[in-house]
C-alpha positions as CSV (number, residue, x, y, z in Angstrom):
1,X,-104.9,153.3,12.1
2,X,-105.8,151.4,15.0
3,X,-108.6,149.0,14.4
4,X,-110.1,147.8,11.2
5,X,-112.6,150.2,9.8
6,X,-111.1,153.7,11.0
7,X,-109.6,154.2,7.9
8,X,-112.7,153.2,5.8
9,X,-114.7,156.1,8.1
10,X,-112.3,158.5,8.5
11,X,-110.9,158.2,5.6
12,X,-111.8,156.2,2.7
13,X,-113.2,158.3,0.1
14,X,-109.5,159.8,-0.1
15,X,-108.0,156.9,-0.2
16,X,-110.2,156.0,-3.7
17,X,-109.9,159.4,-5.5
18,X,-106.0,158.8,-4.7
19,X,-105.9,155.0,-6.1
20,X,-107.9,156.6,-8.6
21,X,-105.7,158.8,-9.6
22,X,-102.9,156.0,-9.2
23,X,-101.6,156.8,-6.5
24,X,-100.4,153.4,-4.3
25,X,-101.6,153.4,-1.1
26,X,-100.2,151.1,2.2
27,X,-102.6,150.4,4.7
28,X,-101.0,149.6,8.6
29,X,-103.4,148.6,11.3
30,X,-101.9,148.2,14.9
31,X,-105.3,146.0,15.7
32,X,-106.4,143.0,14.5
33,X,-110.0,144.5,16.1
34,X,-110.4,141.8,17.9
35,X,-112.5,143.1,20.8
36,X,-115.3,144.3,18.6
37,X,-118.5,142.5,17.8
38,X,-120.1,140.1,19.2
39,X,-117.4,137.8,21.6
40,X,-120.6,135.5,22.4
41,X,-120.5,133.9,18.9
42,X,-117.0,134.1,18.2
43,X,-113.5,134.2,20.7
44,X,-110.8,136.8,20.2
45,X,-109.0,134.8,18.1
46,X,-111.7,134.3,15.4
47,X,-112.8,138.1,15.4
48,X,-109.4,139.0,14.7
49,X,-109.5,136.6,11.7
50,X,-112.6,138.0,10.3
51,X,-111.8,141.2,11.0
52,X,-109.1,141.4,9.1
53,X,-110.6,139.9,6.2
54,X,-113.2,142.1,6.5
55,X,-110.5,144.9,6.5
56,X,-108.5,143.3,3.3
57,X,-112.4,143.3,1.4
58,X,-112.2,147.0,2.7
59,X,-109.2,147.9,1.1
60,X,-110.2,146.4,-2.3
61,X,-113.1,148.0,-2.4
62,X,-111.0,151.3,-2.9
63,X,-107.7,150.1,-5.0
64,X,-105.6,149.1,-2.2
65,X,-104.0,145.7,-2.1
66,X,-101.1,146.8,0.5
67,X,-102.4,145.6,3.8
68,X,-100.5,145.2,7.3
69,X,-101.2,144.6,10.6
70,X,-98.5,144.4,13.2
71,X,-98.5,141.7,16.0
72,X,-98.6,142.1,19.8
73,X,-100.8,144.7,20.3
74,X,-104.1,144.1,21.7
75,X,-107.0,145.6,20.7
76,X,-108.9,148.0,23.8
77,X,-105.1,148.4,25.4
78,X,-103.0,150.3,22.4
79,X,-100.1,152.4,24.7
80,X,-97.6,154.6,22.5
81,X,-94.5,152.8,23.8
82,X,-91.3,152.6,22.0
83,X,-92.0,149.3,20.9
84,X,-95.0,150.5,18.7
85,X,-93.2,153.6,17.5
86,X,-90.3,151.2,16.3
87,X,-92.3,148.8,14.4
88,X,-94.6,151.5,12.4
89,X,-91.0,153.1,12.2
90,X,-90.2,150.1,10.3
91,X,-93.3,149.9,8.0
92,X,-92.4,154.0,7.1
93,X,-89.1,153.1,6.1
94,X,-90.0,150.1,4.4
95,X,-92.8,151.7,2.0
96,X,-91.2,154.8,2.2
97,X,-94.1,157.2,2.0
98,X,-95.1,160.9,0.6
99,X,-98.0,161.3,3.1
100,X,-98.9,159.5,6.2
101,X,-102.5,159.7,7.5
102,X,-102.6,159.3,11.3
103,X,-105.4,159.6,14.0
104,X,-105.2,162.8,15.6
105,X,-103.2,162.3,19.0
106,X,-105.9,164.7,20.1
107,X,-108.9,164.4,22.1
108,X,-111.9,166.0,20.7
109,X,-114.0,167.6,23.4
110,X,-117.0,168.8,20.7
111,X,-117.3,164.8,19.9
112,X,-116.1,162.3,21.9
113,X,-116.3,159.1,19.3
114,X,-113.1,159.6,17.6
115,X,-111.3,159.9,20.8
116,X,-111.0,156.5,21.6
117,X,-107.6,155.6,23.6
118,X,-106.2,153.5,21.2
119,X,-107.2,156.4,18.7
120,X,-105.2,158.6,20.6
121,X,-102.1,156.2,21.9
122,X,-101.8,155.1,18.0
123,X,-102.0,158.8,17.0
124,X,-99.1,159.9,19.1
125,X,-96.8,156.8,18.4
126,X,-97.4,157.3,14.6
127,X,-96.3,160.7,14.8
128,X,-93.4,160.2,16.7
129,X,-92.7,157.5,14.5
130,X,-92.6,159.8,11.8
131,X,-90.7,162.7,13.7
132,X,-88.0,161.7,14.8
133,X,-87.7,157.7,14.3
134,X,-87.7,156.8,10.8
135,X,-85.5,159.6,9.7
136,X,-83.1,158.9,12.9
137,X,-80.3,156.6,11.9
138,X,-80.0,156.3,15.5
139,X,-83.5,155.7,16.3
140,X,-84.2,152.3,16.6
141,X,-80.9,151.4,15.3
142,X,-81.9,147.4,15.1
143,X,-83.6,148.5,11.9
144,X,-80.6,149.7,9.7
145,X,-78.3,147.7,12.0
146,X,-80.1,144.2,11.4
147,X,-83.0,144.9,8.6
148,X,-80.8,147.0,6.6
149,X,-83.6,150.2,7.0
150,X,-82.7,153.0,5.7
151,X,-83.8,156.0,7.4
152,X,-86.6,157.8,5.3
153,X,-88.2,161.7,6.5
154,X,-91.9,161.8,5.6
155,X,-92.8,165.0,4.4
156,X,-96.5,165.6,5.5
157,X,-98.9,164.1,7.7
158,X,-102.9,164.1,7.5
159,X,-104.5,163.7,11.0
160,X,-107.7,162.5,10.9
161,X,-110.1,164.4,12.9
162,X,-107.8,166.7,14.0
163,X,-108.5,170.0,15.6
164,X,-107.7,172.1,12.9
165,X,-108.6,170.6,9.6
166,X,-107.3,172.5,6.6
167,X,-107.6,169.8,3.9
168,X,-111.1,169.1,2.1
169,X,-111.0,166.6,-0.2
170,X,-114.4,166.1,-2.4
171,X,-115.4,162.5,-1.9
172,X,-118.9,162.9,-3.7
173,X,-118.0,161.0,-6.6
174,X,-116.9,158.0,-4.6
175,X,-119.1,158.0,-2.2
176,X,-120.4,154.9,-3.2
177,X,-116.9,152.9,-2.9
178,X,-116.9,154.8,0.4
179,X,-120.2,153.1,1.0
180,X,-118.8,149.5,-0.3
181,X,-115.7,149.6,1.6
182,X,-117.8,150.1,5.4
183,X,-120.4,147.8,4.1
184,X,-117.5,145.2,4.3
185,X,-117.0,145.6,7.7
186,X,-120.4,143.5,8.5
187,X,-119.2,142.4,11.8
188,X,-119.7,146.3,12.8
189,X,-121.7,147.9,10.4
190,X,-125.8,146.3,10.5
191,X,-126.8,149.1,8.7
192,X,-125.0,150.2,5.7
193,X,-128.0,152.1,4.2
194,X,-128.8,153.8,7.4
195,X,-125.0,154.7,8.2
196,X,-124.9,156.2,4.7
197,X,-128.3,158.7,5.6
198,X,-126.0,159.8,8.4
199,X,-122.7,160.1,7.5
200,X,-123.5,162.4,4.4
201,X,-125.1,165.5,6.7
202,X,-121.2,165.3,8.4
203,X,-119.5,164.8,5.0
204,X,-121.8,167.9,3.5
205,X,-120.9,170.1,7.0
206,X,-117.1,169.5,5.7
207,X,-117.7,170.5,2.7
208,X,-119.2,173.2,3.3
209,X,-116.3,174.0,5.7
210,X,-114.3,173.6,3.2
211,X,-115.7,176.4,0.0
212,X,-117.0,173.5,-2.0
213,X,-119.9,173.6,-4.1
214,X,-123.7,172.5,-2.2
215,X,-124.3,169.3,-2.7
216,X,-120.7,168.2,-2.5
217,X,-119.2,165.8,0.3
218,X,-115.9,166.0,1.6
219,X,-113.8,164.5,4.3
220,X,-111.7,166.8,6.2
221,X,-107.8,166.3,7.4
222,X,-105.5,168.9,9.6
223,X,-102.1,169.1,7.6
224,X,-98.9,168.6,9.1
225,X,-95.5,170.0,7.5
226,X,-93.1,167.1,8.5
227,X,-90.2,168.0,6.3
């Protein structure tokens, strides 16, 4: 994900009924965040720092301990350059993963919000990364050549808030870790009672999208076939 916090909206309610199930999960953020909040009280520098503690408190909250964040890329200004597809090239190959869950590379015209550039530039340099790079032996070749990388071929891909979602998963049961891992996120979040009234109308609509019961709450994911 980009920025601390997308994957605890987009995508954190998964992420618990997987560590639930235990499944171990890897976290990679290309931002440290750093130009959220409120720069007034605090400079770059410290918002980053808090940010990511805020994002580590996150993970917890849903049974993950594996937390990254790559260096060099500045939050507001995210391009998908070689360079970024490399290093989250490296993290795939180093954790070696089943499923990856991306941002879309998308832009979603019906609701701009998820859209964001660094969204979008992340989205398209983590797919890339995944197809071709990190099953390329000649991709990158620093990483087998120098870190001793093997290559490794992902075999499917969850973009979030993709165009064409086709994955429900029923988060209603851990909603509340949902809830606990964005209420960590205080530099952002004010309202964690009030952000919970209006995320569950969206979570129901996918849901409901999705054949599940009424009452249920889902978070939705478009599938990709990588293999």
């Amino acid at each position: 994900m980009a920025h601390p916090d997308d994957v605890d909206f987009g995508c954190a309610g998964t992420v618990a009924v997987w560590t639930e199930a235990g499944v171990e999960v890897t976290y990679l953020l290309v931002t440290a965040g750093e130009a959220g909040g409120d720069t007034r009280t605090l400079d770059a520098e410290a918002m980053a720092e808090l940010r990511r503690a805020e994002q580590r408190k996150a993970a917890a909250a849903v049974g993950v301990g594996d937390v990254r964040f790559l260096t060099g890329y500045a939050d507001g200004r995210v391009l998908p350059t070689l360079e970024l597809r490399r290093d989250i090239a490296r993290v795939i190959r180093q954790v070696r993963p089943d499923r990856v869950l991306i941002p879309s590379p998308e832009r979603d015209w019906k609701r701009i919000a998820p859209s964001h550039p660094d969204h979008l530039a992340t989205g398209e340099a983590a797919i890339n990364a995944v197809y071709p790079d990190a099953r390329n032996p000649h991709a990158h070749p620093e990483l087998l050549r120098d870190e001793g990388l093997e290559p490794w071929a992902v075999p499917e891909v969850w973009l979030v808030h993709g165009p064409d979602c086709d994955v429900y998963v029923d988060i209603t049961d851990v909603f509340d870790r949902k809830m606990a891992a964005l209420a960590c996120h205080a530099s952002q979040i004010e309202d964690p009672d009030g952000l919970a009234d209006s995320l569950r109308p969206w979570l129901a609509a996918n849901a409901e999208a999705g054949g599940l019961p009424e009452g249920r709450l889902a978070e939705s994911f478009q599938s990709v076939d990588t293999r």
